[in-house]
C-alpha positions in Angstrom: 39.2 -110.6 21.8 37.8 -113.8 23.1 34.5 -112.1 24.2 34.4 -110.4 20.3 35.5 -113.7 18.8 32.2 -115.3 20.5 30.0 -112.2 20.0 30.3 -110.6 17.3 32.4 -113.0 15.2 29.8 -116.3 15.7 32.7 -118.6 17.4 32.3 -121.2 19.8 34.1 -121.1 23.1 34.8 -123.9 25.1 36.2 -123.3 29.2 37.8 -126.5 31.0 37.9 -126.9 34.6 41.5 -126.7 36.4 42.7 -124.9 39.0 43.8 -122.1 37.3 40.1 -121.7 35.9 36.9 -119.9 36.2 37.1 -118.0 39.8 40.6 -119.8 40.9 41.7 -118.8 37.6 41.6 -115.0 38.0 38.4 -114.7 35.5 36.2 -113.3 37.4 35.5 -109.7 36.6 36.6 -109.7 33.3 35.4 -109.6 29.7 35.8 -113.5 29.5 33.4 -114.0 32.3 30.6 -112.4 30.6 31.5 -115.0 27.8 31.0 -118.0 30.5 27.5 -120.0 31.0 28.3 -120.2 34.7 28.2 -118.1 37.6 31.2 -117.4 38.9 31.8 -117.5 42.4 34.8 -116.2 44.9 37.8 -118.1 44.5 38.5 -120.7 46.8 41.4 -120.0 48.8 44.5 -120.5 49.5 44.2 -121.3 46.0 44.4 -125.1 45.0 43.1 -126.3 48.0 39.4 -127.5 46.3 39.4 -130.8 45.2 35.9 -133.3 44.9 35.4 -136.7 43.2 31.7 -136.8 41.1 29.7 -139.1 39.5 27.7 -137.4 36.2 24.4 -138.0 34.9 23.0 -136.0 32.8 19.9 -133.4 33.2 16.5 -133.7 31.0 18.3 -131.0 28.9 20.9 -133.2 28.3 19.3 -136.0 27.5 18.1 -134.7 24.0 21.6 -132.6 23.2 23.1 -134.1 20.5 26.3 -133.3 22.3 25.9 -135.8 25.3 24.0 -138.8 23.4 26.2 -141.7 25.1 23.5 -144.6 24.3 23.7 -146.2 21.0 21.3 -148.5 19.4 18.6 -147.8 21.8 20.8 -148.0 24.9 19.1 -145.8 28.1 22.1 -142.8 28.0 21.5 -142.8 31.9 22.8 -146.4 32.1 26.3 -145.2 30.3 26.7 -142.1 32.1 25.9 -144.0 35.2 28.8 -146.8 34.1 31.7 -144.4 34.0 34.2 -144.2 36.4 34.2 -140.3 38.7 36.1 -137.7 37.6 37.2 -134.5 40.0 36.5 -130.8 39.6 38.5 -128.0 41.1 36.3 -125.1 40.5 33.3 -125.3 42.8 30.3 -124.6 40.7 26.4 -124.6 41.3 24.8 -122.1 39.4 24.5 -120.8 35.8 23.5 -117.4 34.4 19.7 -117.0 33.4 20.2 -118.0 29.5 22.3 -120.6 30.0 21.0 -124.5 30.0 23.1 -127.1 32.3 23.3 -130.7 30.3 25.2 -132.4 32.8 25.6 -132.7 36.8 27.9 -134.1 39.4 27.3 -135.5 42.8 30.1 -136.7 44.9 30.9 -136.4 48.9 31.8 -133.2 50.4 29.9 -130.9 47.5 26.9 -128.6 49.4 25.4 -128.3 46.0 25.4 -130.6 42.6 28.5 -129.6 40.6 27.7 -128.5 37.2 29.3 -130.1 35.0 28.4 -129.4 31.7 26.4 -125.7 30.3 26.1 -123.8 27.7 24.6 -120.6 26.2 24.1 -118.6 23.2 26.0 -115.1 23.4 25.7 -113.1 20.3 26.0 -114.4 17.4 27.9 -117.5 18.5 27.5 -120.0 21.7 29.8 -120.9 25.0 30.3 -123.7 26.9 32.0 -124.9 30.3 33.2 -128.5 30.9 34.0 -127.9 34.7 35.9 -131.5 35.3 39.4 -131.4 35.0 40.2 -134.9 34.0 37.7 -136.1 31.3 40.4 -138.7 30.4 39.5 -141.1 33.1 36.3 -142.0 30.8 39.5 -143.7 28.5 42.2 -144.8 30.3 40.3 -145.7 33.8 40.8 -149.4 34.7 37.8 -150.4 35.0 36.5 -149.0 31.8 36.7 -151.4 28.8 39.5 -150.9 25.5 36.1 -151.4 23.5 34.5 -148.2 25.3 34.4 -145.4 22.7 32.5 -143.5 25.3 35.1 -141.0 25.6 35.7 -140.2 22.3 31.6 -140.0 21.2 31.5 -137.8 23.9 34.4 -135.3 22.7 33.9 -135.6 19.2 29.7 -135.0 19.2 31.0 -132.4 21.5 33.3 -130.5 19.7 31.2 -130.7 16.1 28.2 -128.7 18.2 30.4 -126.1 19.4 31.2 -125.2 15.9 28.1 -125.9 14.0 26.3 -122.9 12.6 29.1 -120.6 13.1 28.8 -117.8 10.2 30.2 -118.0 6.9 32.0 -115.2 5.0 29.1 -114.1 3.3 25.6 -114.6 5.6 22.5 -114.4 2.8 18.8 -113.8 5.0 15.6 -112.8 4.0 13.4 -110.7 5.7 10.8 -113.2 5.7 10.8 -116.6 3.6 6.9 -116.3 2.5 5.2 -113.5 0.5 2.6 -112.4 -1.9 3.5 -112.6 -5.6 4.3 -109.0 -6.2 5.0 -108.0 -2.5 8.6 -106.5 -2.1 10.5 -109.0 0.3 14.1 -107.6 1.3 17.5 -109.2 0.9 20.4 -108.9 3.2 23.5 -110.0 2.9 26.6 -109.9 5.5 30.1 -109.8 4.1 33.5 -110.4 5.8 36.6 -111.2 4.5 39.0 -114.1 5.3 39.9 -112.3 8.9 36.5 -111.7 9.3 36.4 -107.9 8.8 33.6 -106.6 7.5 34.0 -105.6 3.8 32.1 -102.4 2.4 33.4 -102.7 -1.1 32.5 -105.8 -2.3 30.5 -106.2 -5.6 27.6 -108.8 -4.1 24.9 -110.1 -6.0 21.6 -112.1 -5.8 20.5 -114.4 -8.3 16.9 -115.4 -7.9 15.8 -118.4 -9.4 12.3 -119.2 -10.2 9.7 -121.8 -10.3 9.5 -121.8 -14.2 13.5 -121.9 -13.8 13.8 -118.7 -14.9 16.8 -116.6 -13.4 17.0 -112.8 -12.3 20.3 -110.6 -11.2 19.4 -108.1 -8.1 22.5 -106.0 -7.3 22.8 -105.5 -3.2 23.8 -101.9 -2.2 26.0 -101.3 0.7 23.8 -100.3 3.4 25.9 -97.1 4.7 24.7 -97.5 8.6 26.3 -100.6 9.0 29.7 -102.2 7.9 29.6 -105.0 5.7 25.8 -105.4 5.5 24.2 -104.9 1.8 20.8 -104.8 0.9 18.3 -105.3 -1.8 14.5 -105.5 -2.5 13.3 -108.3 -4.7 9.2 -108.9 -5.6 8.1 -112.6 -6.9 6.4 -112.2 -9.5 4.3 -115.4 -10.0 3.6 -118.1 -7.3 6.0 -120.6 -6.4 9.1 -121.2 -4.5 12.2 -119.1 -5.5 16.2 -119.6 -4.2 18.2 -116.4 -3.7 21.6 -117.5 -4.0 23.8 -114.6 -2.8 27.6 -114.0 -4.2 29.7 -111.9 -3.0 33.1 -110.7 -4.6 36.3 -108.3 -3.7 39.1 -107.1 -6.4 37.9 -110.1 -9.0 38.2 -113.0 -6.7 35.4 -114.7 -4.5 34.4 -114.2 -1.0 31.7 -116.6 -0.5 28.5 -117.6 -1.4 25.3 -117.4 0.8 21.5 -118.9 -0.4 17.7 -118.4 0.8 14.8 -120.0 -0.1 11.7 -117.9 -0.5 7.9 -119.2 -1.3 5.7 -116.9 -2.6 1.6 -117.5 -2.9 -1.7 -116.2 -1.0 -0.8 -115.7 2.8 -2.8 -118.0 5.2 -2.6 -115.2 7.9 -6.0 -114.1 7.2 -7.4 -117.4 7.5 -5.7 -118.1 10.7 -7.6 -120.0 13.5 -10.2 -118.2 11.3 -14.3 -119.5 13.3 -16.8 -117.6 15.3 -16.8 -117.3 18.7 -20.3 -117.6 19.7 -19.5 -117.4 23.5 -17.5 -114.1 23.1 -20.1 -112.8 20.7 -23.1 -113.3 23.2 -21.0 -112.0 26.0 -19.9 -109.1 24.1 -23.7 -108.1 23.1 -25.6 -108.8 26.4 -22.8 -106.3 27.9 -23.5 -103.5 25.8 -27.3 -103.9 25.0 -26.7 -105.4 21.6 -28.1 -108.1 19.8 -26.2 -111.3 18.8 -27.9 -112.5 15.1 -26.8 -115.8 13.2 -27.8 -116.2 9.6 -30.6 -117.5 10.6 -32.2 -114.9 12.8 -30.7 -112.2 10.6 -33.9 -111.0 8.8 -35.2 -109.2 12.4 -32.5 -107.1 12.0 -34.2 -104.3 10.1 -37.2 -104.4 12.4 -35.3 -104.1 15.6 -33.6 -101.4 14.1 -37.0 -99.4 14.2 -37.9 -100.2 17.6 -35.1 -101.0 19.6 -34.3 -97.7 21.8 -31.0 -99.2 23.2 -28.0 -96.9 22.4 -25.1 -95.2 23.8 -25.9 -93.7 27.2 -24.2 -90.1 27.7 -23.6 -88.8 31.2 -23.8 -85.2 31.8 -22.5 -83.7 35.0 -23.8 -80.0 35.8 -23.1 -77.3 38.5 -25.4 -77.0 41.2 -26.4 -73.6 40.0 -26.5 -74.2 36.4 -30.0 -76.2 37.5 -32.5 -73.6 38.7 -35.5 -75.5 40.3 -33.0 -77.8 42.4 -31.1 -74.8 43.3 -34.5 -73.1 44.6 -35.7 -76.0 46.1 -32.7 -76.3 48.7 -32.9 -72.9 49.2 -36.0 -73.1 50.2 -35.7 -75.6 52.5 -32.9 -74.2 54.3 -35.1 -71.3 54.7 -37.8 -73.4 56.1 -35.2 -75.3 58.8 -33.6 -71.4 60.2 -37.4 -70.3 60.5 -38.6 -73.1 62.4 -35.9 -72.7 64.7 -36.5 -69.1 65.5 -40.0 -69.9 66.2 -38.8 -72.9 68.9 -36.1 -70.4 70.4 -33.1 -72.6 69.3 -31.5 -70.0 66.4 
């Protein structure tokens, strides 16, 4: 269930350190373990015995995440991590899984390999983390750190609010693209659950696409029978201009959510993409294959090398020996020639 929650439901999971965690915890081999950024690792025994003091810093990774800015008003974050007091792990851990991005470290005495400290990873359609210290408090209550400190809590509370952000609503509204052609059909999906987060396959959902000039349009979404929940629908701008589908969805007369997409609709830049000639690649490509490179200059003696340029494709024909007649002769004869001479010198 905590695997599914994660997975399939969009949640956030968040593992402490302790020793009854991770590997010493009994979690390794299990559906949960999938769930964790961190590699796992035999548990130490007899069990209880690991114990290390770190210092943390955080990585280049976590010095962008929103969830471990510890420097305010243009304060170096390396400088505050640096000030706090260590803190001890009881789970021995040095590697993560290949998705997974570590935002903060621990050195300390005694430790083979930097502890990681902090990691996290998308799985599904939700995210994971692992704080792998077992006593985050000291950051508060440590003597040495200041009663002004709020480290501790800007840590926790930026931490918490990313672990949750973007988790799924009720009713999910996405496009299948967010730019189109007036007239060109663009497709609208819509995932429902109910309160439990069950998907619901008899809901009445409906887009309303407003446009540009204001002007509003109902598109009904259809259950789409090979999957539970979803519903679908095909909507075509009809003029130029940027469009919201707002998506509502509804279950026995009362409300299951609400969902909105934007969608722009006007001439596609794809064609015109990185769109120049490559004079390099065109010369190349011509002096390979006995072609001609012409700019709009030199393009009037293209008709005449037409006429009297003899370069073409060249066509290899492989034949049998005795398919060609005079060769064929030609070595018999000659064999003939090399047996006689030999008969006249005694050596045949």
């Amino acid at each position: 269930m905590i695997a599914d929650f994660a997975g399939e439901r969009g949640g956030g999971v968040l593992f402490l350190g302790g020793r009854d965690a991770f590997a010493e915890g009994g979690w390794a081999g299990t559906p949960v373990e999938e769930v964790m950024p961190v590699v796992l690792g035999d548990p130490v025994t007899p069990h209880g015995t690991f114990f290390a003091e770190v210092r943390v810093e955080p990585t280049p990774a976590g010095l962008a995440h929103p969830a471990t800015q510890l420097g305010g008003g243009g304060e170096d974050p390396r400088a505050r991590w640096a000030s706090l007091p260590a803190v001890s792990v009881a789970n021995p851990i040095s590697g993560v899984k290949p998705g997974a991005t570590t935002l903060l470290v621990g050195h300390g005495e005694g430790l083979s390999h930097d502890q990681v400290v902090l990691a996290h990873q998308r799985y599904g359609r939700g995210r994971s983390l692992a704080l792998t210290i077992q006593d985050s408090w000291l950051w508060q209550m440590h003597a040495g750190v200041p009663l002004e400190d709020r480290s501790h809590e800007a840590f926790w509370q930026q931490l918490l609010r990313w672990l949750v952000d973007g988790v799924p609503e009720p009713v999910v509204a996405s496009l299948a693209r967010d730019e189109a052609e007036p007239g060109e059909p663009v497709r609208i999906t819509a995932e429902v659950t109910d309160s439990a987060y069950i998907e619901v396959n008899d809901a009445v959902v409906t887009a309303r696409v407003t446009g540009p000039d204001d002007v509003q349009e109902e598109v009904p979404l259809v259950w789409d029978a090979e999957r539970d929940g979803r519903y679908t629908a095909t909507f075509a701008p009809p003029v130029p201009g940027d469009y919201t589908v707002a998506v509502r969805a509804e279950r026995d007369g009362h409300e299951v959510g609400r969902a909105a997409a934007p969608l722009s609709a006007g001439p596609s830049p794809d064609e015109y993409f990185d769109a120049g000639r490559r004079t390099a690649t065109l010369r190349r490509i011509a002096d390979e294959t006995g072609g001609r490179f012409y700019t709009p200059e030199t393009l009037g003696d293209l008709p005449e090398d037409i006429d009297v340029k003899g370069a073409g494709v060249t066509l290899v024909e492989q034949k049998d020996l005795w398919d060609m007649p005079v060769l064929f002769l030609a070595i018999l004869t000659l064999l003939g020639a090399e047996w006689g001479y030999r008969r006249m010198r005694g050596l045949a």
